[in-house]
PDB file of N, CA, C and O in Angstrom:
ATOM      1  N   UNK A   1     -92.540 -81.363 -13.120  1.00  0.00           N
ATOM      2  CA  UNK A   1     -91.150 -81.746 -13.168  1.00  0.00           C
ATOM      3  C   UNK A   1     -90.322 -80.669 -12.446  1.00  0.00           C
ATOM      4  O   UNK A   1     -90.411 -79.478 -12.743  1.00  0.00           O
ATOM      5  N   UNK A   2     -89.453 -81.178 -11.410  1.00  0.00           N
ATOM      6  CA  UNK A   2     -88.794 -80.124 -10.999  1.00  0.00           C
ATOM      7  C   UNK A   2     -87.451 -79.486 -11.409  1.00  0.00           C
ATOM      8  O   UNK A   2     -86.916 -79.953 -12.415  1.00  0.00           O
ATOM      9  N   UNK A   3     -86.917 -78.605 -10.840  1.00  0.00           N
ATOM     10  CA  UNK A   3     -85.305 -78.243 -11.899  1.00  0.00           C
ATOM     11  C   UNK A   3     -84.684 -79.273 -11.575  1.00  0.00           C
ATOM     12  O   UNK A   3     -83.941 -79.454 -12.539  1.00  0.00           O
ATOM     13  N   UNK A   4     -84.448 -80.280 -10.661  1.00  0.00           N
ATOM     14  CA  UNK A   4     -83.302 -80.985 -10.929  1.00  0.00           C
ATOM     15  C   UNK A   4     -83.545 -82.006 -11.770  1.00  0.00           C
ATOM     16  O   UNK A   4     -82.765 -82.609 -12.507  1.00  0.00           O
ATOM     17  N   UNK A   5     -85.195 -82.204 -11.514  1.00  0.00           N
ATOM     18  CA  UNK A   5     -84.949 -83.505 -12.818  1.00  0.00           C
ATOM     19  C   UNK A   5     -85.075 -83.201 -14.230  1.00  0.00           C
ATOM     20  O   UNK A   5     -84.865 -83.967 -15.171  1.00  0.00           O
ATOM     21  N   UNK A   6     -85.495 -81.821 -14.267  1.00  0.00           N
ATOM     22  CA  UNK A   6     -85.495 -81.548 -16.024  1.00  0.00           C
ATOM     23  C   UNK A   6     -83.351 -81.257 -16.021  1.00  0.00           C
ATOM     24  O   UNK A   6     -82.712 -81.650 -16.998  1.00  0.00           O
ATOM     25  N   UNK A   7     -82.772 -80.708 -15.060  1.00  0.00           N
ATOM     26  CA  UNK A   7     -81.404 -80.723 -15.376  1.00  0.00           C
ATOM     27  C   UNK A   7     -80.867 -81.916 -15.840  1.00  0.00           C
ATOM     28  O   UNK A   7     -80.191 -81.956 -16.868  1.00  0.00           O
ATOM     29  N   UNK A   8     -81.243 -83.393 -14.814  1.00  0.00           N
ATOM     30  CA  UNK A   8     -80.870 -84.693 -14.727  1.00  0.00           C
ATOM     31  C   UNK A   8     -80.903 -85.256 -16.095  1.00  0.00           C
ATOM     32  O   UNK A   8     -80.030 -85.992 -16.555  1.00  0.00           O
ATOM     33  N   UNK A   9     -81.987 -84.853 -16.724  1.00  0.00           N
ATOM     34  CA  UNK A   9     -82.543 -85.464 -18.193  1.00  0.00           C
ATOM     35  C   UNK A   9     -81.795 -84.536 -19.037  1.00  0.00           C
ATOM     36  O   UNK A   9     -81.924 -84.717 -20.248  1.00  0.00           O
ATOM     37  N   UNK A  10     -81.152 -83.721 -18.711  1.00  0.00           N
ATOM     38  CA  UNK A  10     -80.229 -83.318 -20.348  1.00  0.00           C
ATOM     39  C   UNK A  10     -78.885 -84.190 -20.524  1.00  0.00           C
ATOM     40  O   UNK A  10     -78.149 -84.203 -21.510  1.00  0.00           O
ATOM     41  N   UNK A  11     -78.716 -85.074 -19.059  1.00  0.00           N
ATOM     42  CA  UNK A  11     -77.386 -85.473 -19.611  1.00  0.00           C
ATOM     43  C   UNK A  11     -75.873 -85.012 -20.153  1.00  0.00           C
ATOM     44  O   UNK A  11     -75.006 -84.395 -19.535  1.00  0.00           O
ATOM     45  N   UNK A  12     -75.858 -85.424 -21.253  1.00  0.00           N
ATOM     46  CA  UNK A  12     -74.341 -84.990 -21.745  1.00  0.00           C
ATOM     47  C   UNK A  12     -74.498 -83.882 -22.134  1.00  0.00           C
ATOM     48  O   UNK A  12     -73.537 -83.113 -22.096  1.00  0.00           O
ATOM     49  N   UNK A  13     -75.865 -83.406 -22.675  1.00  0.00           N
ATOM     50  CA  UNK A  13     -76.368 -81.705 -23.107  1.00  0.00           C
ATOM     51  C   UNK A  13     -75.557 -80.785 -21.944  1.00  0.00           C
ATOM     52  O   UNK A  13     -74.733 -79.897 -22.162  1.00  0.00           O
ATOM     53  N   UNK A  14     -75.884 -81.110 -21.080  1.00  0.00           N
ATOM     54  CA  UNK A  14     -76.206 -80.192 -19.420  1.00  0.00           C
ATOM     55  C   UNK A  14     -74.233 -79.273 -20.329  1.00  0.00           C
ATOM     56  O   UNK A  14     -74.045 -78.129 -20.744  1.00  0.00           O
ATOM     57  N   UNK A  15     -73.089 -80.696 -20.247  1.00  0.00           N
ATOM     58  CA  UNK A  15     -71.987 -80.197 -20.478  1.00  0.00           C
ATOM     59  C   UNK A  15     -71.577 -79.108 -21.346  1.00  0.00           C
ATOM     60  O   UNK A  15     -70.698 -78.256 -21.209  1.00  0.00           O
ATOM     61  N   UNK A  16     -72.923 -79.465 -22.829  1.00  0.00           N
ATOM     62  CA  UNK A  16     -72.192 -78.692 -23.857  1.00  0.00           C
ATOM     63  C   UNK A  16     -72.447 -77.131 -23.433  1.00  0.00           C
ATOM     64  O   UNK A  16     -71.711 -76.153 -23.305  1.00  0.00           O
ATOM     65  N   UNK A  17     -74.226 -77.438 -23.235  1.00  0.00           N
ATOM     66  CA  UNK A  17     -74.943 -75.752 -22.591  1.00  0.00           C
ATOM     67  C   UNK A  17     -74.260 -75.101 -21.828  1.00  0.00           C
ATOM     68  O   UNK A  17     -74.577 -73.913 -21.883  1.00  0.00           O
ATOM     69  N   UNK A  18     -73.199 -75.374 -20.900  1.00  0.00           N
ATOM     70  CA  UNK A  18     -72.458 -75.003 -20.213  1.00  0.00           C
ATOM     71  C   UNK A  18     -71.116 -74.241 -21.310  1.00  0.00           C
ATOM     72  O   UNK A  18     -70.702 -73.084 -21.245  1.00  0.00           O
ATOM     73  N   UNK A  19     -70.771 -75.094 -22.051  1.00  0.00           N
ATOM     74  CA  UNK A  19     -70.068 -74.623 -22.819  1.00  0.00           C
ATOM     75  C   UNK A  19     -70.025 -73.472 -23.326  1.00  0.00           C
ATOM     76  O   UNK A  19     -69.112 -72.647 -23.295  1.00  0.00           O
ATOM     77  N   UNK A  20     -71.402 -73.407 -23.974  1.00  0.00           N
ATOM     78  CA  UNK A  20     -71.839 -72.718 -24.750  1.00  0.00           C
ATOM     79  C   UNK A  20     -71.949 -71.357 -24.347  1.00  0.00           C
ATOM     80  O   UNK A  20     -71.743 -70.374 -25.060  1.00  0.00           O
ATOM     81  N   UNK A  21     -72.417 -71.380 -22.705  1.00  0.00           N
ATOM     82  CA  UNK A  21     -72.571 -69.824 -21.913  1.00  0.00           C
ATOM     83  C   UNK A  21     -73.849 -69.741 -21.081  1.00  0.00           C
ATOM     84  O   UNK A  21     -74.099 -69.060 -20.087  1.00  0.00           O
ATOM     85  N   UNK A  22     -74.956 -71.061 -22.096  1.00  0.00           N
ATOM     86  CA  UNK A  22     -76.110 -70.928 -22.007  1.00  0.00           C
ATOM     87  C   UNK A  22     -76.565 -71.420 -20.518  1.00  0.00           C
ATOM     88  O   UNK A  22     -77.489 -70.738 -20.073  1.00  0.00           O
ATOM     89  N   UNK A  23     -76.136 -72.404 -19.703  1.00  0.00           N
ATOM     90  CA  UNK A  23     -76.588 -72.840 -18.444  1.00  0.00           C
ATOM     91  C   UNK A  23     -75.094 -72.224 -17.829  1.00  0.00           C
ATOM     92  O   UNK A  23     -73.955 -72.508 -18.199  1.00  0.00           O
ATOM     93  N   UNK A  24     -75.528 -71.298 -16.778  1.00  0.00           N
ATOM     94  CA  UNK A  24     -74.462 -71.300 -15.649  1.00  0.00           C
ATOM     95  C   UNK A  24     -73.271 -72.241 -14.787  1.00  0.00           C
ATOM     96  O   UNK A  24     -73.914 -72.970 -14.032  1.00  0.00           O
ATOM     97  N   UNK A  25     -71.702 -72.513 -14.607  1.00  0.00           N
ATOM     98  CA  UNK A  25     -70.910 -73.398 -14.293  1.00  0.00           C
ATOM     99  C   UNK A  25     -71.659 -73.877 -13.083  1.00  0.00           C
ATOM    100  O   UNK A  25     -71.961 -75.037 -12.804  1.00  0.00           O
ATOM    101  N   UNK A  26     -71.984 -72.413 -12.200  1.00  0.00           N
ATOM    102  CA  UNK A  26     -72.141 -73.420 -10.713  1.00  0.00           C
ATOM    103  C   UNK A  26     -73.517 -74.242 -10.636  1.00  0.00           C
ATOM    104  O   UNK A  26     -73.605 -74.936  -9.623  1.00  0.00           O
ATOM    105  N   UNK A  27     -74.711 -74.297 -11.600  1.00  0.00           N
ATOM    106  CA  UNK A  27     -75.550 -75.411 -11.429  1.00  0.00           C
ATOM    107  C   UNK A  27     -74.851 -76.825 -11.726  1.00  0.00           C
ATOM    108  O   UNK A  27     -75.360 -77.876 -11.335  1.00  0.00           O
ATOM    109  N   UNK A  28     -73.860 -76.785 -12.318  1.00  0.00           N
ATOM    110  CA  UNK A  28     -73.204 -78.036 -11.979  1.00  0.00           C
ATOM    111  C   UNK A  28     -72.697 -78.664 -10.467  1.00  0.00           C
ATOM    112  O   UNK A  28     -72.667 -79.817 -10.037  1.00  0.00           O
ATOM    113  N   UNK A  29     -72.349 -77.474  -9.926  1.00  0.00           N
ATOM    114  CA  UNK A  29     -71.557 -77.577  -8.642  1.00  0.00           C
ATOM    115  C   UNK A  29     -73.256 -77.741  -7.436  1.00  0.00           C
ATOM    116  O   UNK A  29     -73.420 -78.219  -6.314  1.00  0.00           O
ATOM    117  N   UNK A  30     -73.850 -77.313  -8.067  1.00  0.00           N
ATOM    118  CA  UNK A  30     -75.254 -76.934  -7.534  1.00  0.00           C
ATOM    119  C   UNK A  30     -75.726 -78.493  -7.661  1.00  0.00           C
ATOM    120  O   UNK A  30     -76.020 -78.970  -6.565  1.00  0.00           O
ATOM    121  N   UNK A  31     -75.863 -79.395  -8.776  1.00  0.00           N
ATOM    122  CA  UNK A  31     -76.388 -80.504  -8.849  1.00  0.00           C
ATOM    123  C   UNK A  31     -75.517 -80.978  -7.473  1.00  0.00           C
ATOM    124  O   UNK A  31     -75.949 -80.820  -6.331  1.00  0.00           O
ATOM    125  N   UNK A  32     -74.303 -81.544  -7.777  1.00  0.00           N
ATOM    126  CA  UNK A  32     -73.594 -82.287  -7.093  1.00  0.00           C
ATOM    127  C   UNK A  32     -74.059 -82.052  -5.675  1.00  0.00           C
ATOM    128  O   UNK A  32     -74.356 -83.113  -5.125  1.00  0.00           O
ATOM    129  N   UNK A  33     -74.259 -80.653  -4.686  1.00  0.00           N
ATOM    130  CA  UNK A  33     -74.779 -80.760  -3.671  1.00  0.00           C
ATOM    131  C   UNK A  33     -76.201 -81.075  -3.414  1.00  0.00           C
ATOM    132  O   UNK A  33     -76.510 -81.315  -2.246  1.00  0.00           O
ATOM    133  N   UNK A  34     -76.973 -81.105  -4.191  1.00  0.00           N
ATOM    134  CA  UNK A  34     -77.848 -81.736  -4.155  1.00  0.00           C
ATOM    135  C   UNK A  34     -78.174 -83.459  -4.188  1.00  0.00           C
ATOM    136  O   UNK A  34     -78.940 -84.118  -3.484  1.00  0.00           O
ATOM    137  N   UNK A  35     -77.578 -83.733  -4.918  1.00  0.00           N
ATOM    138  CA  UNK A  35     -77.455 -85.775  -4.853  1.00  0.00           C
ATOM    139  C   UNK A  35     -76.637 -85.732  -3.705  1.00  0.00           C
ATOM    140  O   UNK A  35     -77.149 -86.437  -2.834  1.00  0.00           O
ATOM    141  N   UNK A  36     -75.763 -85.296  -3.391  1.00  0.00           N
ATOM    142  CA  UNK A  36     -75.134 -85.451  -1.850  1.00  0.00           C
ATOM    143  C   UNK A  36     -76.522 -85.730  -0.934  1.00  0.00           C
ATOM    144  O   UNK A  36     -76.714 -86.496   0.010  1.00  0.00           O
ATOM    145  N   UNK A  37     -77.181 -85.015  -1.451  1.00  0.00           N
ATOM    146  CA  UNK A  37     -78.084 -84.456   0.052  1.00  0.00           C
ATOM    147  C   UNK A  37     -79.238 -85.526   0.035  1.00  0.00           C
ATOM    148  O   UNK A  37     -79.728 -86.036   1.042  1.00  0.00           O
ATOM    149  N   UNK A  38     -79.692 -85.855  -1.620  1.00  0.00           N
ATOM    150  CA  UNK A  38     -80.154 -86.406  -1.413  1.00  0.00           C
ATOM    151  C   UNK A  38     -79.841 -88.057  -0.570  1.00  0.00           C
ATOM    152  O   UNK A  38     -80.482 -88.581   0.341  1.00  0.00           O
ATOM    153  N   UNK A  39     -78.671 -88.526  -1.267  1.00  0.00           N
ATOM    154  CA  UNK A  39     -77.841 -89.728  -0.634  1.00  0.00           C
ATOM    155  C   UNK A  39     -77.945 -89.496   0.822  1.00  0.00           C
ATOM    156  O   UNK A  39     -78.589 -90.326   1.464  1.00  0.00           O
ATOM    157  N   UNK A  40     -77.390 -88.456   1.465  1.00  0.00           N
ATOM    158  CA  UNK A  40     -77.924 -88.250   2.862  1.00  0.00           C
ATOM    159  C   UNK A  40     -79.073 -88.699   3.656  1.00  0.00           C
ATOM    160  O   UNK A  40     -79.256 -89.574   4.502  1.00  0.00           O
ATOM    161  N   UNK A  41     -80.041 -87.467   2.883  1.00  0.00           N
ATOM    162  CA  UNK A  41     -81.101 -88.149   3.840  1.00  0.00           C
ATOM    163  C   UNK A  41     -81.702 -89.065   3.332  1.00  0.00           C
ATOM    164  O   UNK A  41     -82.915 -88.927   3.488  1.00  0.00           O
ATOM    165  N   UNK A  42     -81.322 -90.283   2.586  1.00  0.00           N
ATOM    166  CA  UNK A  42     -81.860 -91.712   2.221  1.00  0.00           C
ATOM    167  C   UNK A  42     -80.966 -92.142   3.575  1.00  0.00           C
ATOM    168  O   UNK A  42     -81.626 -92.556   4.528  1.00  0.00           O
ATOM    169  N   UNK A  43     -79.810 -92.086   3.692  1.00  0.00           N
ATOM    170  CA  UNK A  43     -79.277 -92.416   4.965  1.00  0.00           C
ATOM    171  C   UNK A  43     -79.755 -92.736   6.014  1.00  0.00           C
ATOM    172  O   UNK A  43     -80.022 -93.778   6.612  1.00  0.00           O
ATOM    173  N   UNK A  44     -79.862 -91.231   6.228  1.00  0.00           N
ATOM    174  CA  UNK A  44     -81.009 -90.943   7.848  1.00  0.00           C
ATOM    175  C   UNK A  44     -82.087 -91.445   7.752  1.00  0.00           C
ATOM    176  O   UNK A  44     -82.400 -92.138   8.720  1.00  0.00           O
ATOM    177  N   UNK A  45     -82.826 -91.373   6.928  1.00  0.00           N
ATOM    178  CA  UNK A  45     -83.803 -92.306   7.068  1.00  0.00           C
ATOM    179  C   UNK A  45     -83.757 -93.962   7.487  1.00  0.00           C
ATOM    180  O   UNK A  45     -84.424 -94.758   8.149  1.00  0.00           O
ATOM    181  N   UNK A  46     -82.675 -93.944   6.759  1.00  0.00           N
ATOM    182  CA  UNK A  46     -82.759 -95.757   6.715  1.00  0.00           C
ATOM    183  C   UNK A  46     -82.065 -95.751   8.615  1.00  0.00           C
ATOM    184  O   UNK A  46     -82.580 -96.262   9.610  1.00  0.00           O
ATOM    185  N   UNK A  47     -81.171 -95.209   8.527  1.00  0.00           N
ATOM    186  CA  UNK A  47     -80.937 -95.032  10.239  1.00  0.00           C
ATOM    187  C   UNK A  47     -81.802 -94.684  11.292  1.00  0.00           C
ATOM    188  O   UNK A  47     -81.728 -95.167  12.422  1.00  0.00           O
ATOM    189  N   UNK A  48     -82.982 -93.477  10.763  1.00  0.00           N
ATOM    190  CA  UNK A  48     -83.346 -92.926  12.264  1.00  0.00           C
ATOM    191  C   UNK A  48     -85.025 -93.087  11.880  1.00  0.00           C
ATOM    192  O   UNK A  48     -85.894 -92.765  12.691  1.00  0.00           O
ATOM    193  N   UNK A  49     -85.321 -93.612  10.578  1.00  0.00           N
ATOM    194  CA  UNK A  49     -86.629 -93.640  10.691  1.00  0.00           C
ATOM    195  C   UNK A  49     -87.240 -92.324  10.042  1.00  0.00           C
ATOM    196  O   UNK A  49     -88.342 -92.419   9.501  1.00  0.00           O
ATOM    197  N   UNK A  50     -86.667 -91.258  10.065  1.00  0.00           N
ATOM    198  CA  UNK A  50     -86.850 -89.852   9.284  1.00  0.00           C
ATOM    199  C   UNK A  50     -85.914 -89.560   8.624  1.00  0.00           C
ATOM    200  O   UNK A  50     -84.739 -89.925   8.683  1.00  0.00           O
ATOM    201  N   UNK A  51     -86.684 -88.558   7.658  1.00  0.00           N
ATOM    202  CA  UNK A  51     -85.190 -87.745   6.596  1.00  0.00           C
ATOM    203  C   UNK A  51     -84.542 -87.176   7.433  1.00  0.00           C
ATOM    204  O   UNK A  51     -83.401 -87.510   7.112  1.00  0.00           O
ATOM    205  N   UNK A  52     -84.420 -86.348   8.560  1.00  0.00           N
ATOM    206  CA  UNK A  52     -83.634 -85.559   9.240  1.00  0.00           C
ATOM    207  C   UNK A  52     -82.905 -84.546   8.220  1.00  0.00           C
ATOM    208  O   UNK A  52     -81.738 -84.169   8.323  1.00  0.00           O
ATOM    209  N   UNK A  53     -83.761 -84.202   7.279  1.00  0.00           N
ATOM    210  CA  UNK A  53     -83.306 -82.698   6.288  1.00  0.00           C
ATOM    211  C   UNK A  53     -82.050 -81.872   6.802  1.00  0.00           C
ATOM    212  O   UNK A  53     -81.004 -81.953   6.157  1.00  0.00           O
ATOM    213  N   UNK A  54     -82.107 -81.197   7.771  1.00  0.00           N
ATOM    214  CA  UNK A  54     -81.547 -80.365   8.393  1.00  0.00           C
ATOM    215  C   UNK A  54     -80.196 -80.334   8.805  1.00  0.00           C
ATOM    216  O   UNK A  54     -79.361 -79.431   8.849  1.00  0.00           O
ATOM    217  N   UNK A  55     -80.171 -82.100   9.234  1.00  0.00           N
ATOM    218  CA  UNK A  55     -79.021 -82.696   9.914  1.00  0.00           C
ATOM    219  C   UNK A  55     -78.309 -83.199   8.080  1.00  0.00           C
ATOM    220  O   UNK A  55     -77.095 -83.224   7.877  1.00  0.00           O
ATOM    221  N   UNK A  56     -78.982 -83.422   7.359  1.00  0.00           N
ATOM    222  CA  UNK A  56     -78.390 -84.069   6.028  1.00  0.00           C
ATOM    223  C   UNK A  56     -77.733 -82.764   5.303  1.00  0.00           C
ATOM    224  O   UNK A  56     -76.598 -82.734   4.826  1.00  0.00           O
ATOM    225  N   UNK A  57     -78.767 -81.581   5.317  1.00  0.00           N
ATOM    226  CA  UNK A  57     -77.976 -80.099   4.350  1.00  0.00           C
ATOM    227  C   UNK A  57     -77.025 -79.792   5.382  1.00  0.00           C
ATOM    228  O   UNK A  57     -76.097 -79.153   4.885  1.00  0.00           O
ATOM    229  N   UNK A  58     -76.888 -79.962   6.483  1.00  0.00           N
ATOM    230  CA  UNK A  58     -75.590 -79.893   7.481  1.00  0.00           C
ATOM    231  C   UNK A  58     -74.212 -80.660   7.342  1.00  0.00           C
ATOM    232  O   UNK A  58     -73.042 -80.313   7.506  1.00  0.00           O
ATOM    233  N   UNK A  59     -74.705 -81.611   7.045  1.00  0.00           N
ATOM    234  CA  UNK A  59     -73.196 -82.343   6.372  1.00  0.00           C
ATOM    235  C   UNK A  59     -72.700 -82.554   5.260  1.00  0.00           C
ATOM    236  O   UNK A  59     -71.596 -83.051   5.039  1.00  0.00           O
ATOM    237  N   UNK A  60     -73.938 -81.979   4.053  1.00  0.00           N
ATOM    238  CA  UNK A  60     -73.398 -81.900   3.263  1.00  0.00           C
ATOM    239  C   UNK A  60     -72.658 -80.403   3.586  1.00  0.00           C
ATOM    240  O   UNK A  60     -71.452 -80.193   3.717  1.00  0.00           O
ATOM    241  N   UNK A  61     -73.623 -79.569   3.659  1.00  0.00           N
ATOM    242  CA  UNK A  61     -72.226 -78.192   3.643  1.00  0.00           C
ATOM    243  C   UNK A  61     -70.908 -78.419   4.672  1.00  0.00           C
ATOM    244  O   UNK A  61     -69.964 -77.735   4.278  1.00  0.00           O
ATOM    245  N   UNK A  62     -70.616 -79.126   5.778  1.00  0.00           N
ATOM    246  CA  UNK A  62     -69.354 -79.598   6.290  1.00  0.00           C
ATOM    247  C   UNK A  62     -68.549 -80.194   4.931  1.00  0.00           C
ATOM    248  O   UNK A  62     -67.572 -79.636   4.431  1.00  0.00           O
ATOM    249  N   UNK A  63     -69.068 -81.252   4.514  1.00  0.00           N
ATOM    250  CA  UNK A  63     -68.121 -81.895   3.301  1.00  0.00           C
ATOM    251  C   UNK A  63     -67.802 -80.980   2.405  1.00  0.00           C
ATOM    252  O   UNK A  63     -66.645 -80.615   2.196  1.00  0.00           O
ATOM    253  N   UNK A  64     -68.833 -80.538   1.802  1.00  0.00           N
ATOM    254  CA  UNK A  64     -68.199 -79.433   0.255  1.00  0.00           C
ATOM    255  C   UNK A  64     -67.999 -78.098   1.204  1.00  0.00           C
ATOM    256  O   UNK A  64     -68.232 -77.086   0.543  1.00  0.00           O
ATOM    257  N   UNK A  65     -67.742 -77.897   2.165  1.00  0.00           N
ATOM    258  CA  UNK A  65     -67.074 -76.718   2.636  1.00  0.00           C
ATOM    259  C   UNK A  65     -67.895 -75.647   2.258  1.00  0.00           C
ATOM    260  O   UNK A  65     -67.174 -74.730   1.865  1.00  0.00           O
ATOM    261  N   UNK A  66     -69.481 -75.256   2.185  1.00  0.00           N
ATOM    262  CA  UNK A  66     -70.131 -74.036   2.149  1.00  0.00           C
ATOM    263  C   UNK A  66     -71.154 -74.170   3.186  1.00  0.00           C
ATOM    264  O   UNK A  66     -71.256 -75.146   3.930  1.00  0.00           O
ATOM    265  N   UNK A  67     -71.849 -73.214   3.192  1.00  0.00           N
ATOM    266  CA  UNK A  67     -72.550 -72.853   4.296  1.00  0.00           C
ATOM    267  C   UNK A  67     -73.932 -73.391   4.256  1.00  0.00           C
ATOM    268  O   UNK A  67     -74.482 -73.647   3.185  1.00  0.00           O
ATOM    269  N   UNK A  68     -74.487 -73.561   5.377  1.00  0.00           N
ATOM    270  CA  UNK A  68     -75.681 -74.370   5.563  1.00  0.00           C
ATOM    271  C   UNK A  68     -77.224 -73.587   4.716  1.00  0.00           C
ATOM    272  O   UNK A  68     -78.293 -74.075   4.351  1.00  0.00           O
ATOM    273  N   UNK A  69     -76.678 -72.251   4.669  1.00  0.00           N
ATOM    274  CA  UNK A  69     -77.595 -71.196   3.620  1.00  0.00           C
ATOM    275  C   UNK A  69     -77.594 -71.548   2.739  1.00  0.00           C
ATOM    276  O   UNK A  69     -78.644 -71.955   2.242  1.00  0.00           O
ATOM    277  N   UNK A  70     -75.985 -71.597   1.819  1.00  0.00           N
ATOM    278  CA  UNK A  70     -76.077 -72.249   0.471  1.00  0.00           C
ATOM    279  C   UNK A  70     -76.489 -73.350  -0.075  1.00  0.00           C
ATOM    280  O   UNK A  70     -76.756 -73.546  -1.261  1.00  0.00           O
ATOM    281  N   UNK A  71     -76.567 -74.497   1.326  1.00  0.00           N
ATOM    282  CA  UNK A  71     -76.988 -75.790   0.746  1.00  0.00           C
ATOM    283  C   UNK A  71     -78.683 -75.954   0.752  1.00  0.00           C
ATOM    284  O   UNK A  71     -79.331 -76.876   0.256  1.00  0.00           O
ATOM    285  N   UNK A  72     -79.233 -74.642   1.546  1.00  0.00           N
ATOM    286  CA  UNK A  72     -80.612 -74.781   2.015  1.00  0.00           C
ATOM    287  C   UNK A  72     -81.265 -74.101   0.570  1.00  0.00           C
ATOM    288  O   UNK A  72     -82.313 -74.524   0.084  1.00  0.00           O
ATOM    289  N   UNK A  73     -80.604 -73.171   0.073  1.00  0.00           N
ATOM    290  CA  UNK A  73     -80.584 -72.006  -1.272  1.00  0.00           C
ATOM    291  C   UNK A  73     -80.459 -73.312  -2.667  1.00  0.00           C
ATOM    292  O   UNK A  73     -81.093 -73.254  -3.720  1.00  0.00           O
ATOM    293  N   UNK A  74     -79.786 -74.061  -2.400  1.00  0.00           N
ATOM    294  CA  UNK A  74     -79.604 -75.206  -3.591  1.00  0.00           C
ATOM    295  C   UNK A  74     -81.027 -76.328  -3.667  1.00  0.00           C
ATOM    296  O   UNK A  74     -81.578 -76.772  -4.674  1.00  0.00           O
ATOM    297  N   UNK A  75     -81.347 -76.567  -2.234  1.00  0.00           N
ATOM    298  CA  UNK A  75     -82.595 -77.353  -2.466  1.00  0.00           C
ATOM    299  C   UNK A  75     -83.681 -76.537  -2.819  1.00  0.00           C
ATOM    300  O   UNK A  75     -84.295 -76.764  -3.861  1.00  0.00           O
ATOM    301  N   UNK A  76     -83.985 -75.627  -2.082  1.00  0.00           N
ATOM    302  CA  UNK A  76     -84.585 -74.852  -2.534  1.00  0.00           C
ATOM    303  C   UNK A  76     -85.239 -74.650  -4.384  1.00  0.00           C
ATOM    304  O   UNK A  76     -86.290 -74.992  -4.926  1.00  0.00           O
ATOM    305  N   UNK A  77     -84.396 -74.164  -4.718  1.00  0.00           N
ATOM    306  CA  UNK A  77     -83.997 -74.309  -6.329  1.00  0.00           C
ATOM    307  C   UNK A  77     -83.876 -75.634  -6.995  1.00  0.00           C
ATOM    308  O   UNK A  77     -83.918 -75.730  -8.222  1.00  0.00           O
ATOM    309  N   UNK A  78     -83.754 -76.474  -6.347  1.00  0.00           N
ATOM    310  CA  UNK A  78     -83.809 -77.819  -7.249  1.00  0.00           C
ATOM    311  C   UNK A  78     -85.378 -78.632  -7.016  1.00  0.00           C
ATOM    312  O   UNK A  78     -85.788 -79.524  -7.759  1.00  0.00           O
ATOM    313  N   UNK A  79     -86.041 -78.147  -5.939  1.00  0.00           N
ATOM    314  CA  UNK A  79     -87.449 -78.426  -5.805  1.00  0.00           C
ATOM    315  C   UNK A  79     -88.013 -78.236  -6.329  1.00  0.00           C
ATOM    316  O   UNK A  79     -88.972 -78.932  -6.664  1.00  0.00           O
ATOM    317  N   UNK A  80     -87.500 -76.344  -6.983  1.00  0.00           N
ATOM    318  CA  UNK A  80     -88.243 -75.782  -7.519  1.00  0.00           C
ATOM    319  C   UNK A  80     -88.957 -76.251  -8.632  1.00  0.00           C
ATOM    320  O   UNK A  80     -88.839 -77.427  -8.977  1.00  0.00           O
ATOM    321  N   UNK A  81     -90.000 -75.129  -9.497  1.00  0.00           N
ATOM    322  CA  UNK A  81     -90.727 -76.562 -11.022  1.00  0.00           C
ATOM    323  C   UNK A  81     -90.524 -74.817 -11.547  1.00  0.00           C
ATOM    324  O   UNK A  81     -90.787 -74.486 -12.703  1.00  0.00           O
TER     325      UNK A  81
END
């Protein structure tokens, strides 16, 4: 199971843990660029025949305004197990 889908499966938890101190604010901000990305390259694919990864963590960091490191640093970590 990787981190985003054990994150995905806490649900309404994810909010309180946050609350609490116990899960960090920006893995929230961290999910969100990630389903971006993923929505992306379902995109490209369905357009070009490939994920085109590269070109997908590229627009997502244009949209949420961070850098193509940070969005490469977020998959990274959400692959992770």
């Amino acid at each position: 199971m990787t981190r985003y889908e054990t994150i995905s499966s806490l649900g309404d938890d994810l909010i309180k843990l946050m609350g609490k101190g116990i899960i960090p604010v920006h893995i929230l901000d961290w999910k969100v660029y990630y389903e971006a990305y993923l929505k992306q390259t379902e995109l490209l694919l369905k357009e070009y025949g490939k994920p085109k990864k590269t070109w997908a963590a590229g627009m997502v960091a244009e949209d949420y305004k961070v850098s193509e490191r940070t969005v490469f640093n977020v998959i990274a970590f959400m692959e992770g197990r």
